[in-house]
VOKOLLO-935156 format. One record per residue (C-alpha): residue number from 1; residue in three letters; x, y, z. Coordinates in nm, 2 decimals. Layout:
<sites>
site n:NUM; res:ala; c1:X; c2:Y; c3:Z
...
</sites>
This chain:
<sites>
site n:1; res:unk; c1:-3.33; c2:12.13; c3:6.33
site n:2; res:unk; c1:-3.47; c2:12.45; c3:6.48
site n:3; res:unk; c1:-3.59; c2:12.67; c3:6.23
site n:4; res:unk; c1:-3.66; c2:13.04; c3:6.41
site n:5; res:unk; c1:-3.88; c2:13.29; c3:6.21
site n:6; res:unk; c1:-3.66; c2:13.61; c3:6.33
site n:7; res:unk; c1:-3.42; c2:13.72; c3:6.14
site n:8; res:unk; c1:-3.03; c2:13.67; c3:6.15
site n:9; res:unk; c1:-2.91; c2:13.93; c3:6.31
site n:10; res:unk; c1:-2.56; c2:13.89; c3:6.44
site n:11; res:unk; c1:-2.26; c2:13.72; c3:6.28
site n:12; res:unk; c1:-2.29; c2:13.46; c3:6.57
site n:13; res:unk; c1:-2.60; c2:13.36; c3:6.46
site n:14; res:unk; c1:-2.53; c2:13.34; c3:6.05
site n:15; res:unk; c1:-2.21; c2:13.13; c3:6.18
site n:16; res:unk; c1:-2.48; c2:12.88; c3:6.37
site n:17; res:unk; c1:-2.71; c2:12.86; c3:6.14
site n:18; res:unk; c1:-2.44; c2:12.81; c3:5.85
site n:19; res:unk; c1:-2.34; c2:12.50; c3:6.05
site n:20; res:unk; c1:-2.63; c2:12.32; c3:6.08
site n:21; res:unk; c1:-2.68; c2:12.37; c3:5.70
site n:22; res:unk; c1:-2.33; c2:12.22; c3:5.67
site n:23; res:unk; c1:-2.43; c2:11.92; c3:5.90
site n:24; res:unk; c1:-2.78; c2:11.89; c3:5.70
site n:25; res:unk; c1:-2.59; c2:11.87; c3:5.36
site n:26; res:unk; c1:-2.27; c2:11.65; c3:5.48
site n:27; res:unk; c1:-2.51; c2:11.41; c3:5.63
site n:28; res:unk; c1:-2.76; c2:11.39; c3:5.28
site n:29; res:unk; c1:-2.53; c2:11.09; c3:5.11
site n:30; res:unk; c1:-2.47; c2:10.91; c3:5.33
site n:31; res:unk; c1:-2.80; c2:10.83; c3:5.45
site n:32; res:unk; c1:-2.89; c2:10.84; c3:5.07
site n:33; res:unk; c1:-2.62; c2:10.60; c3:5.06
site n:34; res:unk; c1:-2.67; c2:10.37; c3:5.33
site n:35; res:unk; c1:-3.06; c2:10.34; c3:5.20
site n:36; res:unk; c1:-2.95; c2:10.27; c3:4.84
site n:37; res:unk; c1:-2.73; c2:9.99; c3:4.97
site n:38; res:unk; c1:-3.03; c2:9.86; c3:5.22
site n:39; res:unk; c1:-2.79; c2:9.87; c3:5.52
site n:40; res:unk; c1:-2.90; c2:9.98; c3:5.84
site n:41; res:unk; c1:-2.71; c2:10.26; c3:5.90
site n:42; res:unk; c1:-2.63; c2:10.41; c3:6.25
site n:43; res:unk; c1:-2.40; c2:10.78; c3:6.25
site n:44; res:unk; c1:-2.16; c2:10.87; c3:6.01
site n:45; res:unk; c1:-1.78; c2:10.84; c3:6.12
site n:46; res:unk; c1:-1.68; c2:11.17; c3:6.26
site n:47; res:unk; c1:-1.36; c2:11.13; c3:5.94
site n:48; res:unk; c1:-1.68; c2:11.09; c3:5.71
site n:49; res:unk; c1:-1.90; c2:11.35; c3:5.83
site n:50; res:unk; c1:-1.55; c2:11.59; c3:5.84
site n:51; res:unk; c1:-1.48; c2:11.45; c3:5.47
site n:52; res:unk; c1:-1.87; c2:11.53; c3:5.39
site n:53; res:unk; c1:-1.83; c2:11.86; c3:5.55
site n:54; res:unk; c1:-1.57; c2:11.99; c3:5.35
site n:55; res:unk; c1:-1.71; c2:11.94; c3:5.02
site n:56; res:unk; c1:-2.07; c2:12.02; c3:5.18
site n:57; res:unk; c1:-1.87; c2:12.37; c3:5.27
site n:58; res:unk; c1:-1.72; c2:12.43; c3:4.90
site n:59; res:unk; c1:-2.05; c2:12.36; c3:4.77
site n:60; res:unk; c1:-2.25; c2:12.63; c3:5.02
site n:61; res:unk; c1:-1.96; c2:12.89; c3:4.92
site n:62; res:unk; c1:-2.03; c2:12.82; c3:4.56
site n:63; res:unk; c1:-2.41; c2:12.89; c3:4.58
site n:64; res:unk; c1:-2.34; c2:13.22; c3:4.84
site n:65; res:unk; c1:-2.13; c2:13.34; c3:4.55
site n:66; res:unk; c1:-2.40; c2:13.26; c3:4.26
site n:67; res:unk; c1:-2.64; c2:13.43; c3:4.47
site n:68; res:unk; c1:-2.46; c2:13.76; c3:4.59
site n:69; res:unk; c1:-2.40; c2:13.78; c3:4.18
site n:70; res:unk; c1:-2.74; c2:13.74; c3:4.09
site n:71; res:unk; c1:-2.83; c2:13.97; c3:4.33
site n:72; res:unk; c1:-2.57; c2:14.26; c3:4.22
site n:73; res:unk; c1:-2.75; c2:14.17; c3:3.84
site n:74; res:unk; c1:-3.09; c2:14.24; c3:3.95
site n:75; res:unk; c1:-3.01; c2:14.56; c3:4.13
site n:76; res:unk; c1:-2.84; c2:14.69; c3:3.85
site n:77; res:unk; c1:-3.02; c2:14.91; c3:3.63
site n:78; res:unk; c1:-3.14; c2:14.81; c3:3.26
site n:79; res:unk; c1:-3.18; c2:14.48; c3:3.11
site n:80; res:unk; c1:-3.09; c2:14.14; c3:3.26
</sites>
């Protein structure tokens, strides 16, 4: 994975970068998996790594969500 110290600056590039995060996260159990079971494990199916995506993709929305409401809570004025 390339990791680039600029910043996101285009929606183009938050798209990109939201995919590889996708592809990082949907591949995570199955190779935890695979391990586990102490097969040798070659690529994911592309139906697995679709399947994986998908709930890799609810789970990123979830935590965008938590954090754009923690972030409204801390710029809000008083008390947490």
């Amino acid at each position: 994975m390339y990791i680039s110290p600029d910043p996101i600056t285009t929606p183009q590039q938050a798209a990109q970068e939201r995919d590889t995060l996708l592809e990082l996260i949907a591949r995570g159990p199955y190779c935890t998996l695979a391990d586990a079971l102490g097969d040798g494990h070659g690529e994911p199916s592309e139906e697995a790594l679709t399947k994986a995506k998908a709930v890799a993709d609810d789970y990123l929305a979830a935590y965008e969500e938590w954090l754009v409401t923690l972030a409204a809570a801390n710029a809000a004025p008083g008390p947490l």
